[in-house]
C-alpha positions as CSV (number, residue, x, y, z in Angstrom):
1,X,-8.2,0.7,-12.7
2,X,-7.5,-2.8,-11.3
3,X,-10.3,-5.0,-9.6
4,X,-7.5,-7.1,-8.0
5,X,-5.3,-6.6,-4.7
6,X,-3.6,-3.3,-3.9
7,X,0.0,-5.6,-4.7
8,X,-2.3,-6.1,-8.1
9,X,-2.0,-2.3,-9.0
10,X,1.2,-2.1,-8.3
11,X,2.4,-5.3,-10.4
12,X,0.8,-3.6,-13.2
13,X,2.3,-0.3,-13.0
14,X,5.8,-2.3,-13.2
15,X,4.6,-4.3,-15.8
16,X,4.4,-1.8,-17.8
17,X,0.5,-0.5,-17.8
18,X,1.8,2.8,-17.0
19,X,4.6,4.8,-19.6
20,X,6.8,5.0,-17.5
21,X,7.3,3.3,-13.7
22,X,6.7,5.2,-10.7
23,X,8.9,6.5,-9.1
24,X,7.4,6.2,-5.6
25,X,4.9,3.9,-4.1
26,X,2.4,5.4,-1.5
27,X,0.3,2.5,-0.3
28,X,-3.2,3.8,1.9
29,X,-4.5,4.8,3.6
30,X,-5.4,1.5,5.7
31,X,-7.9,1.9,8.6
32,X,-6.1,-0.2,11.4
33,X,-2.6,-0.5,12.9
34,X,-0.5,-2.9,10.9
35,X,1.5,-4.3,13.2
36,X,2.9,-7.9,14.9
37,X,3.5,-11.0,13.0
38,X,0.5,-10.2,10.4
39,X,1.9,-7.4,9.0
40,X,2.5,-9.0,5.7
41,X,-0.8,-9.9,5.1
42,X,-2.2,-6.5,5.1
43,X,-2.7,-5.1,1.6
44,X,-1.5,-1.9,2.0
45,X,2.0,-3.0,3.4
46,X,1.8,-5.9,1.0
47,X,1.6,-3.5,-2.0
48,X,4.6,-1.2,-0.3
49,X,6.5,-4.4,-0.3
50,X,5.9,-5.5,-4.3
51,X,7.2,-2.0,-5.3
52,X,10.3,-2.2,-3.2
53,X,11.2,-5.9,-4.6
54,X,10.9,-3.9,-8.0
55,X,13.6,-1.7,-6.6
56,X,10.9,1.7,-6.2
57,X,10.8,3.5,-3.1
58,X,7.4,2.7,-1.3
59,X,5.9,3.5,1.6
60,X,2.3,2.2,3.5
61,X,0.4,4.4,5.3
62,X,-2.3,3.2,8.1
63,X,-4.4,4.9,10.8
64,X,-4.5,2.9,14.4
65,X,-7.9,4.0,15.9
66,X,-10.1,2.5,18.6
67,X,-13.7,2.4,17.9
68,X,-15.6,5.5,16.4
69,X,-15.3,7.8,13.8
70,X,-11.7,7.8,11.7
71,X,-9.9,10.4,11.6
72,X,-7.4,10.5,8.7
73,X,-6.2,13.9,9.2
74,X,-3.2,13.0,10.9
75,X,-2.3,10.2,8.3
């Protein structure tokens, strides 16, 4: 467990917290589009991107809503 950023976690698995390194990254699920030039300063796709610059496949998942109740069935 990690009280730091989601890109925090992910540093520390490649570090060497964990036995052995993962080998995928599933980043999410973040409530809100990422998209447009701010995209890198989302967490979720910020944590995606630290585990493909340590050469692990990663992905970041995220729910676009508007207003209401989230559903993250879909995601």
């Amino acid at each position: 467990m990690s009280d730091g950023s989601p890109t925090d976690c992910v540093r520390l698995a490649v570090l060497g917290f964990l036995k052995q390194p993962p080998a995928l990254i599933v980043s999410g699920i973040n409530r809100g589009a990422n998209l447009g030039d701010d995209v890198t300063y989302s967490g979720t796709v910020a944590a995606a991107m630290e585990g493909v610059l340590s050469d692990i496949p990663s992905i970041a998942i995220s729910l676009a809503y508007i207003g209401g109740d989230a559903d993250y069935t879909p995601a």
